[in-house]
C-alpha positions in Angstrom: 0.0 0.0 0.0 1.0 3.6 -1.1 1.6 6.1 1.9 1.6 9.1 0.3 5.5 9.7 1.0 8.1 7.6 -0.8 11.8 6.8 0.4 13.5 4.8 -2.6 17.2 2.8 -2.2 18.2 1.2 -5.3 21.9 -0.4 -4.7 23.1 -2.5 -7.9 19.7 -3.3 -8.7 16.2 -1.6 -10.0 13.4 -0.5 -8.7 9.7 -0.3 -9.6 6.9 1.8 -7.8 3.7 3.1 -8.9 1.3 5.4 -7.4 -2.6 5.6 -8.1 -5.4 7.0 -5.9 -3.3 8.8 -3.9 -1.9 11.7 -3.0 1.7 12.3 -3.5 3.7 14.2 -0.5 7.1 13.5 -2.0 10.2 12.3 -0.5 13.9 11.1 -1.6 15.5 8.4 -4.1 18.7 7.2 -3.8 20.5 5.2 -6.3 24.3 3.9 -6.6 25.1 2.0 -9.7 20.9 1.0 -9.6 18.1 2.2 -11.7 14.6 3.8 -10.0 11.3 4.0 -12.2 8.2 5.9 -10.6 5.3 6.0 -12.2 3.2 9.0 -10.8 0.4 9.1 -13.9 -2.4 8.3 -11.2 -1.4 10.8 -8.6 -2.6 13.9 -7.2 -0.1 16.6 -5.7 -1.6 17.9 -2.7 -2.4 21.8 -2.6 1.4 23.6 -2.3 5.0 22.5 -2.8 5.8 18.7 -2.7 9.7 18.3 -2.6 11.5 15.4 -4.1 15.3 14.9 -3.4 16.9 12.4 -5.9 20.5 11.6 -5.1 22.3 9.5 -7.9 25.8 8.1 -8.0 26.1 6.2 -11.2 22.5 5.7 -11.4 19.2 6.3 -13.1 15.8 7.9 -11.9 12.8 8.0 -14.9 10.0 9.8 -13.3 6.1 9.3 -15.5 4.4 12.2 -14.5 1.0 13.8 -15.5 1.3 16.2 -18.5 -0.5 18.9 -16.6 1.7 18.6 -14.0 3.8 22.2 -12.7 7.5 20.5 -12.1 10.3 22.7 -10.9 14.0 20.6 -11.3 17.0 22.3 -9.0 19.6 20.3 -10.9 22.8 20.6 -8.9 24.6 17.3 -11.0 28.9 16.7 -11.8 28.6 14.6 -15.3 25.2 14.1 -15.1 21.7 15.8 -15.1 17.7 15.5 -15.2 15.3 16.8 -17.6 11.7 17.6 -18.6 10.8 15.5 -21.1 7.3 15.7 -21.1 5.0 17.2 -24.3 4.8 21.0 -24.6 1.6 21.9 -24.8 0.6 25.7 -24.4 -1.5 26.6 -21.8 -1.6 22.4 -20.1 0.0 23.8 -16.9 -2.5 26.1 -15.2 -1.4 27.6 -12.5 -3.5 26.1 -9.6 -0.9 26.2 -6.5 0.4 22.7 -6.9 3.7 22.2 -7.7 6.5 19.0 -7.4 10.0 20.6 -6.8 12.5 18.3 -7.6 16.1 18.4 -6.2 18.2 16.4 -8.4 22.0 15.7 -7.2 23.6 13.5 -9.6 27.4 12.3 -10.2 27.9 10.6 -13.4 24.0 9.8 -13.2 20.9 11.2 -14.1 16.9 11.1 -14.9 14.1 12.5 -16.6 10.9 13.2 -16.6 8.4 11.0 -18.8 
């Protein structure tokens, strides 16, 4: 069952998590030579800023979030990085005081957003 609040180790191996129904209050992933995938496509973000910290050494984070989702990435990577990749659309972000915030620290590692 999905709490709400997620705290991801993937250590030379992978990880699979999805979220549906639920609200989504954030929380950290941590990968070392390991891959994470989250799917977020059926969650809500909660009214505010939910922070995510991903750390990644070596490692992977893909993130499937909903297109009308507001994301903010603080990318603060060595040899690495995480992007947007989701469709841009004009006008599928309203502004409705949600937000995910998404503190990436990678070395040689990285993600994106699906």
């Amino acid at each position: 069952q999905f709490s709400g609040v997620i705290d991801i180790v993937a250590i030379f191996n992978g990880v699979e998590q999805v979220c549906r129904d639920s609200k989504f209050s954030g929380g950290k992933i941590s990968t070392l030579f390991g891959g994470v995938r989250l799917d977020l496509k059926g969650a809500v973000l909660p009214e505010g800023e939910t922070r995510l910290t991903i750390e990644s050494v070596f490692g992977g984070v893909d993130i499937y979030a909903p297109d009308d989702w507001t994301i903010e990435i603080r990318n603060e990577s060595v040899f690495g990085g995480f992007v947007d990749r989701r469709p841009r659309v004009v006008g599928s972000r309203p502004d409705d005081g949600r937000k995910l915030v998404i503190r990436a620290s990678n070395v040689f590692g990285g993600g994106e957003i699906k």
